[in-house]
Every structure is written in C-alpha cells, then in structure tokens.
C-alpha positions as CSV (number, residue, x, y, z in Angstrom):
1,X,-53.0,-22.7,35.0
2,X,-51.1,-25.9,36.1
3,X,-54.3,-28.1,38.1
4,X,-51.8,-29.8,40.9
5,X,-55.4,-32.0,41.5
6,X,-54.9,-35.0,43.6
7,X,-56.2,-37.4,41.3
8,X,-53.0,-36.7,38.7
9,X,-49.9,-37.0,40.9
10,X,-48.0,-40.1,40.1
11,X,-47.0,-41.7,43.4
12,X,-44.4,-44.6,43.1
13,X,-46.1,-47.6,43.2
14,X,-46.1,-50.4,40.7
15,X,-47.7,-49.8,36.9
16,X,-49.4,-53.0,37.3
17,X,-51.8,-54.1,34.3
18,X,-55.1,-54.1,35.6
19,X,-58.0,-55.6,33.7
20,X,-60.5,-52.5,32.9
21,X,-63.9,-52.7,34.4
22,X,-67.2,-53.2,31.9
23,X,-70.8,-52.3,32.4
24,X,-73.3,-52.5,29.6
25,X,-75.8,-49.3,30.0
26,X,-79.0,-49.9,28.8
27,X,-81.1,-47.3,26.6
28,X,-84.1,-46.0,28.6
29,X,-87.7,-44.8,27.1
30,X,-88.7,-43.7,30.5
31,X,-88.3,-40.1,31.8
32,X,-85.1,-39.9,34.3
33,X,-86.4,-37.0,36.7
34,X,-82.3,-35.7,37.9
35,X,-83.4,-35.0,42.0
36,X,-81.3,-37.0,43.4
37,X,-83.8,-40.4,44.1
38,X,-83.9,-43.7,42.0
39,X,-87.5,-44.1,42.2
40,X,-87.8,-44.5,38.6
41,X,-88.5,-48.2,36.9
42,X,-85.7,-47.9,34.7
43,X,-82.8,-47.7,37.4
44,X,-84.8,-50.9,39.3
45,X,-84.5,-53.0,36.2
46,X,-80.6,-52.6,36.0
47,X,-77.6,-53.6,38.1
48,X,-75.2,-51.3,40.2
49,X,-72.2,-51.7,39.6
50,X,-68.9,-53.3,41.6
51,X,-68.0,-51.5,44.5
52,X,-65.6,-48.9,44.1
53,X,-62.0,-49.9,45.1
54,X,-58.6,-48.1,46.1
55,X,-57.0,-46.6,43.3
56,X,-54.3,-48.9,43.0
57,X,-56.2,-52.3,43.2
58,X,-55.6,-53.4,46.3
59,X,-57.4,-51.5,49.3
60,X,-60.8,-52.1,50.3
61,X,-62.3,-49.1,51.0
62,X,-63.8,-47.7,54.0
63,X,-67.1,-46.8,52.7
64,X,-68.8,-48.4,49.7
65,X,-69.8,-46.5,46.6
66,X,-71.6,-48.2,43.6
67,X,-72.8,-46.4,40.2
68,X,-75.7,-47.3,37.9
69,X,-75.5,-46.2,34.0
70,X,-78.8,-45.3,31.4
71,X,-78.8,-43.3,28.6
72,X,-81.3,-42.1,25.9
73,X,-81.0,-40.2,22.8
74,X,-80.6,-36.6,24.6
75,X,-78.5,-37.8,27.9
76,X,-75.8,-40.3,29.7
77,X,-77.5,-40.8,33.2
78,X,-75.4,-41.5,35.9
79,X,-76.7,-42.7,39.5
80,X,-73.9,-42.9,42.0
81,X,-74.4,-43.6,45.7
82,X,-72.2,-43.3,48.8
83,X,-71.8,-44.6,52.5
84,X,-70.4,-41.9,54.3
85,X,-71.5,-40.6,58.3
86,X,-70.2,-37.4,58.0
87,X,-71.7,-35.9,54.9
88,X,-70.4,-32.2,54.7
89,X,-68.8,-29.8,51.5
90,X,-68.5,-26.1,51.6
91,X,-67.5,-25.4,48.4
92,X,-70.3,-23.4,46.3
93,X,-68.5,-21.8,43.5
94,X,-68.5,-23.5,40.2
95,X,-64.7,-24.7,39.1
96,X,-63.3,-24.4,42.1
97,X,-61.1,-27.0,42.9
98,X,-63.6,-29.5,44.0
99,X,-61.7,-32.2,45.5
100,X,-60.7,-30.4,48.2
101,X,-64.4,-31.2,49.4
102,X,-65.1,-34.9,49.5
103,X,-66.2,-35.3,45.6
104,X,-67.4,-37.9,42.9
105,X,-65.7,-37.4,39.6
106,X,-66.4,-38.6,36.4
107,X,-63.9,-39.2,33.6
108,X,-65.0,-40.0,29.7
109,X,-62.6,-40.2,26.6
110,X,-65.0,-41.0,24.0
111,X,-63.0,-42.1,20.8
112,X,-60.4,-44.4,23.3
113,X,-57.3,-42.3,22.2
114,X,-56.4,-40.8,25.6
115,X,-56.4,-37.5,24.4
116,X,-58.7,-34.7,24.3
117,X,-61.0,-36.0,27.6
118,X,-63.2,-34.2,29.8
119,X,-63.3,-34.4,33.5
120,X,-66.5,-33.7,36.2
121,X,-66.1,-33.4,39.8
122,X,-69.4,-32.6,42.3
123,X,-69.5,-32.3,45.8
124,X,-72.4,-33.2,48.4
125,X,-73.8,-29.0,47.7
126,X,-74.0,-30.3,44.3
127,X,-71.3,-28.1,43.1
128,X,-69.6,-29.2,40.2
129,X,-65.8,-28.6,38.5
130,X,-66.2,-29.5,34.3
131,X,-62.8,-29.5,32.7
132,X,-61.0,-30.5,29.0
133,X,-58.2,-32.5,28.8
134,X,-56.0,-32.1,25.8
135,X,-53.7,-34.7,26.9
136,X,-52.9,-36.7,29.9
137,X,-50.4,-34.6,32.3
138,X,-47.8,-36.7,31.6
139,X,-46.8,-34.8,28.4
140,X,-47.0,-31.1,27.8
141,X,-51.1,-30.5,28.2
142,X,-53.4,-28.0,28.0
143,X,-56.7,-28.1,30.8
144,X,-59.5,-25.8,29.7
145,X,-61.0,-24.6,33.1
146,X,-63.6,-22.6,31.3
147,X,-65.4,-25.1,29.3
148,X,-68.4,-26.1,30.4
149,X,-71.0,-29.2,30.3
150,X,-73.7,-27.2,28.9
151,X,-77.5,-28.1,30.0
152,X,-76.0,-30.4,32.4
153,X,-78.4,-31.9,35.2
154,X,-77.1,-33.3,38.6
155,X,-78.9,-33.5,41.9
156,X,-77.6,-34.6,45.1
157,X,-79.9,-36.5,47.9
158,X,-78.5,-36.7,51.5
159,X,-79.4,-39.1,53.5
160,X,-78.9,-37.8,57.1
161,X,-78.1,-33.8,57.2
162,X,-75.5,-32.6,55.6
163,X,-72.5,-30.1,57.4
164,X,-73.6,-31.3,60.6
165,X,-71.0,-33.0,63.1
166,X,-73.4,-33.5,66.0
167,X,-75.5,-36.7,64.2
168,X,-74.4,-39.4,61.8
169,X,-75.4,-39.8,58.5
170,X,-76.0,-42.9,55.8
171,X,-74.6,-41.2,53.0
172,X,-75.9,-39.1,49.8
173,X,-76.5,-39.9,46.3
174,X,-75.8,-37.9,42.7
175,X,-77.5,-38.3,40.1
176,X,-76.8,-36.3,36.8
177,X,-78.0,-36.2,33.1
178,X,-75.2,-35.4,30.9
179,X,-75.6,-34.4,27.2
180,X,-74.1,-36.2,24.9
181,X,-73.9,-32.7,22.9
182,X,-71.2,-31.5,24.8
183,X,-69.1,-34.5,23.7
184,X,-69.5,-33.4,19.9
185,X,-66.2,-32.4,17.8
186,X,-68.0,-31.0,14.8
187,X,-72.0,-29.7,14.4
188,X,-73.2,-32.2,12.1
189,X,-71.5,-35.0,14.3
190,X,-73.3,-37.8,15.0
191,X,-72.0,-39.1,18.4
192,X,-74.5,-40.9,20.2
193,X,-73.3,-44.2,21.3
194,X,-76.1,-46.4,20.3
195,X,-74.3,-50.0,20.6
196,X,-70.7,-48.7,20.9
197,X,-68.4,-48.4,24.0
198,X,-66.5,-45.1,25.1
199,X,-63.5,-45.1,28.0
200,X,-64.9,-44.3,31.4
201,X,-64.8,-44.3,35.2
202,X,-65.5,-43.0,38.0
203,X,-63.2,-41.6,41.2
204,X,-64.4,-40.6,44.6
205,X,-62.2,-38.5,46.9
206,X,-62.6,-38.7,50.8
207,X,-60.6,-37.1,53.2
208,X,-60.8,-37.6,57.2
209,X,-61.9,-34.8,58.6
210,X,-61.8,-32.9,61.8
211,X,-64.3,-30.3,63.4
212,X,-63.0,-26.9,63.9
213,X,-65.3,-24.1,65.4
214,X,-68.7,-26.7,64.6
215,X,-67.4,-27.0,61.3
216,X,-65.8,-29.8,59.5
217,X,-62.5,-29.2,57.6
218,X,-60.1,-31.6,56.2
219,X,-57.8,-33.2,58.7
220,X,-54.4,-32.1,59.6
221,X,-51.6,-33.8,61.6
222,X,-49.0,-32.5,64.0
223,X,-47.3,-30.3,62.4
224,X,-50.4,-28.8,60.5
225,X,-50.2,-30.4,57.1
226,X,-53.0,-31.7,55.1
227,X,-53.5,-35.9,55.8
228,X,-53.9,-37.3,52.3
229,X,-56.7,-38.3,51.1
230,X,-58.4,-41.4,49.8
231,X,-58.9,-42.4,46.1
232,X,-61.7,-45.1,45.7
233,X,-62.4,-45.9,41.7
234,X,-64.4,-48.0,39.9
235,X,-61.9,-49.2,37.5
236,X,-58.5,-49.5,39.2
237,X,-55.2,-47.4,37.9
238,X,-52.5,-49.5,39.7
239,X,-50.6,-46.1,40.5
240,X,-52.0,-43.0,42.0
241,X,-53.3,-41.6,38.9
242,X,-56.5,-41.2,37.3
243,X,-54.9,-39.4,34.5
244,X,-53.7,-42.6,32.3
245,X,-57.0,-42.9,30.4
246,X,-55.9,-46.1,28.6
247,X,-56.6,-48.1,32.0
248,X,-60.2,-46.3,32.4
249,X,-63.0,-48.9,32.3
250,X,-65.5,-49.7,29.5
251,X,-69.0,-48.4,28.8
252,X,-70.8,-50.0,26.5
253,X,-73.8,-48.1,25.4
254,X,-76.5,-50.8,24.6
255,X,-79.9,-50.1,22.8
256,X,-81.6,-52.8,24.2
257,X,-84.2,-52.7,27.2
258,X,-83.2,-52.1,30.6
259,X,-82.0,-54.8,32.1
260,X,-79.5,-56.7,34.7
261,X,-77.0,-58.4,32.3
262,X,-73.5,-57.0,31.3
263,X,-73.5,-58.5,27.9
264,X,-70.0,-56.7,27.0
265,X,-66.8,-58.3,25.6
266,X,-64.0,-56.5,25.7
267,X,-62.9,-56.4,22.2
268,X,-59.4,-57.9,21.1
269,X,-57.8,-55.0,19.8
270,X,-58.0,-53.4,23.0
271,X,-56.2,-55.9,25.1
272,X,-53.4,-55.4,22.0
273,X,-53.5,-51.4,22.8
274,X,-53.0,-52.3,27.0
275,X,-49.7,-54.3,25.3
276,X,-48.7,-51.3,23.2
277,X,-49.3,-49.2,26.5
278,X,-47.0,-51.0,28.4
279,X,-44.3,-50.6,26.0
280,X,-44.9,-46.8,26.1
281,X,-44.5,-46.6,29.4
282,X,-41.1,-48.4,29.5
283,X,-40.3,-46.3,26.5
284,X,-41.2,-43.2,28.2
285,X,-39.0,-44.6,31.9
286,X,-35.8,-45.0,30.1
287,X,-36.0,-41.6,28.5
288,X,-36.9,-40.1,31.7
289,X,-33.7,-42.0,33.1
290,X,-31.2,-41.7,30.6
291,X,-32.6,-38.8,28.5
292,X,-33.3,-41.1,25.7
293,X,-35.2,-43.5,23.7
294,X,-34.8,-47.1,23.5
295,X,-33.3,-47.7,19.0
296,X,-35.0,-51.3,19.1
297,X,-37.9,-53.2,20.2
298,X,-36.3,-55.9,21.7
299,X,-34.9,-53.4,24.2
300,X,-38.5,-52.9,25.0
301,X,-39.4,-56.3,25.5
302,X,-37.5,-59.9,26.2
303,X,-39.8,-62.1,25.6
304,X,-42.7,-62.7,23.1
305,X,-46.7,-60.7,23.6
306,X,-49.4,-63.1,23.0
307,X,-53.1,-62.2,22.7
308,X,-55.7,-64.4,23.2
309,X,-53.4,-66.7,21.9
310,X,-52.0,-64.9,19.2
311,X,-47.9,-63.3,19.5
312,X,-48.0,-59.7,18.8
313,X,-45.2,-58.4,16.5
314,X,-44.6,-54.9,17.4
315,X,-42.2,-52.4,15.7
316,X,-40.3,-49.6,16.7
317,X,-39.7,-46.8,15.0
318,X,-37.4,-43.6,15.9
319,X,-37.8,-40.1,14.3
320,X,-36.8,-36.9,14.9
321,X,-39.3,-35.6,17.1
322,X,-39.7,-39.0,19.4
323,X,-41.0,-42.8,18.5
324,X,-43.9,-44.6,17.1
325,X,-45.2,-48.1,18.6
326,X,-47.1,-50.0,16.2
327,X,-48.9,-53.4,14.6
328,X,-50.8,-55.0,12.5
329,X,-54.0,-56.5,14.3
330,X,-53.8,-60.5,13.8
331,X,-57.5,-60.3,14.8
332,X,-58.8,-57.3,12.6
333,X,-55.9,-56.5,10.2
334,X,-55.9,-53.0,11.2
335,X,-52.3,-50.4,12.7
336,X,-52.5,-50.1,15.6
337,X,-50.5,-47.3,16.7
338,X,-49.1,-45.2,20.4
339,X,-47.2,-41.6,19.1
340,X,-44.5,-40.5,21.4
341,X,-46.8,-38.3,23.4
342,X,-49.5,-41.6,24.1
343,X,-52.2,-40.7,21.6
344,X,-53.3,-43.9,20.0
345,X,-54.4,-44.1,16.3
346,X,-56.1,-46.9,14.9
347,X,-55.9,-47.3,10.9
C-alpha cells in the first residue's frame, strides 16, 4: 500500500537548514489521568512549548497550537492544544487515513537514525492512524498499516461543540499516554529514556472547510478539487515534508522534577550529522538529475564545513551498490556515517 499522505509529498521549495527545536520533558511521580484536561500539578509546573509554525519555516499560522511533554517509567505523555472555531472530524474507523480530517500527528525515531520510525495521527473524535516506517519515502520503504501502539491512551476535550457549523468554538485538546513498550526492538530491551534524547515532533493538518447539507467537509474550489491543506509543525522541515526525520526536533527525556526550564544542549555530533545530511541530499539531486553519483567530495562541497569552530573533513566513498558519507568526530572521535539510502550509523 503506497500512503500518498499529505505530510510526505516533497513540494519544491528550498532544503533550507533549519535549527531543530528542543524541549526537556520532565519525569513525573504524579498520576497523569488521559481525559483530555490538564488539571493535574505536573502539567502546571512545566512550560508549553513554541507555537507551532508552517511547515517550511516561514508562515505564521492561522491558529496557534502548543504541546506540553512528561513521562514516567510506563508512559510519554503528550498534552497538545489547539485554537480552532470550527472543531469538526468524521472519521471513526481506526487507520483510516486520518488527515483527511483536521489531525495532530506525532512523529518519534528513537535511536536518531531516520529509519525504522513510527507515525500517530488523531482527529477531534479521538480517532487515531498508528503506523511503522521502515524508511523515509524517499528511498524504497515499507509502511506497516497494521501495527499498532498497544495500550495506548488518548483523549480529546472540545472546547465549544464539536461537528456543529451553527456556533463557534475555542478549540480542543489531546492528550495521550504512549508506552514506551511499543518502542522496544528486542524483549529484554531496556529503552526508557531516562536522561537521553530521541528525534521528535509534532504536525497538525487543517484544511478550510465548507458546509454541505449541515455538515462540514473539506473545501473545494471551482472546478471541484480539494484546496490544500495547511501544515503547522513544531519543529520546521523547510520543504513540504515531514518525512526527513533528520530535521525532527529534540526531546530530551530528563529525570529531574517537573519543572519550566529547557536545560537541553544540542549535542555536537548532531550539528556534524545536519552537515552529513546536507551532503546526502546533494548527493542524492545529482543522481536524480544525471542518473549518477558524485566520484569525489569536493564535487559535493566548495568550500570548507566548520563545527562549532571545528572544519569537518568528510570522505566519500563509491561502491557498487551506492555511496557512503562519513567522519571522524573532532569532538567525540567517533564515524559518523549517512549509507546511500540515509540511514545514519554512528561507530
């Protein structure tokens, strides 16, 4: 099944290097009831986060969203709310396409290597689409429909009435518990992120809408087609894309008390892998061009990569099968290293 979702078609637009997003999320020892409120202590003692903004980095978007993080042993708890005056979904089916409703979708690629992620999408019915990613789509992939989060918790609260075009509304707010079990690669994995950081962030489809019969449906210009719809993120792509999981944001799972500071640096290897990434990309341009690889890195790159004050010295290497893009860490001493197909391996 090819997924042709909104959130992974490429449009043309610049791939502008962003820097990600951070948020520290704090470990809680208090009981998160998922129904939708934030009533608890534990969500008043820590910060939301920046508003959301358009996919690309440069829109401000019509309605504000903003997402709060916990987490204990058991769960990731995620508190996301939205302005919206027309809160409506009809979707009710679990992994239907959910983003044909207005949505909030949830990205995580745990181990930073871009492949093997897993996607969430719910609507305001509190219907949810949970999907794994083998790889981004910009390689071959595969997208397993039927995996499920299982034991996950989510709630929605609406704040107006929701699927009804006669008032207008304040908006509605998710909240979910997410088990860190379903992130697990083996059975006697250990992968609770006490004091580490995974890749995140967060999407939120909205489409105009028009009423139809007393019932709200996307809207549709003159000639009948689907207007598109609007992609407001927490970390921004620079392209239409949410599917490049090397520019998702950082999550850094703290096991200190709740509290408002984002204490998070982002560590110097990574801003070395955005480098690498950038490379790939012009790599992977010229072979879509001209059917093949660049031989050298200086046909990748004119001019000397510094980190932090530190030049990069990367190294290209051809085989049969496609390229590696690697280096040695100046700051940690370890290979860094982006295979053909993106996946990044650290050594």
């Amino acid at each position: 099944m090819i997924f042709l979702t909104v959130s992974s078609v490429v449009c043309a637009q610049g791939n502008k290097q962003l820097t990600p997003k951070t948020y520290t999320a704090y470990k809680t020892t208090e009981k998160i009831s998922i129904d939708g409120n934030d009533q608890e202590e534990a969500w008043n003692k820590v910060n939301w986060s920046e508003p959301f903004i358009d996919i690309v980095g440069e829109k401000q978007p019509k309605y504000k969203t903003q997402v709060k993080m916990l987490w204990d042993d058991k769960y990731y708890y995620i508190l996301a709310k939205m302005e919206e005056p027309h809160v409506w979904a009809n979707l009710t089916k679990r992994d239907t396409i959910i983003f044909h409703n207005n949505d909030f979708e949830v990205f995580i690629d745990p181990d930073g290597d871009t492949h093997n992620y897993y996607e969430l999408e719910i609507n305001a019915l509190n219907t949810a689409w949970d999907l794994f990613v083998s790889k981004p789509y910009r390689v071959e992939n595969a997208v397993l429909n039927d995996w499920n989060i299982t034991d996950l918790q989510s709630a929605v609260k609406v704040n107006g009435t929701i699927n009804n075009p006669t008032d207008t509304d304040e908006g509605w707010t998710l909240e979910m518990a997410i088990p860190w079990s379903v992130y697990k690669t083996g059975y006697y994995q250990k992968n609770v992120p006490a004091d580490k950081f995974w890749r995140v962030n967060f999407s939120r489809v909205n489409w105009e809408h028009q009423i139809t019969n007393g019932k709200y449906e996307r809207k549709r210009d003159a000639n009948n087609k689907l207007l598109h719809e609007y992609n407001w993120v927490w970390s921004p792509m620079g392209v239409v894309n949410m599917h490049e999981p090397e520019k998702w944001g950082y999550v850094f799972f703290s096991s200190e008390a709740p509290t408002t500071e984002n204490t998070f640096k982002i560590p110097q290897d990574e801003k070395i892998k955005w480098e690498l990434y950038q490379l790939f990309r012009i790599q992977n341009e010229n072979f879509k061009k001209h059917g093949k690889y660049f031989a050298t890195i200086e046909s990748l790159t004119k001019s000397p990569i510094t980190v932090d004050g530190k030049q990069l010295e990367p190294k290209l290497e051809i085989h049969r099968s496609g390229f590696n893009l690697f280096l040695k860490s100046p700051f940690t001493n370890k290979t860094l290293l982006i295979k053909e197909d993106g996946k990044f391996i650290s050594q």
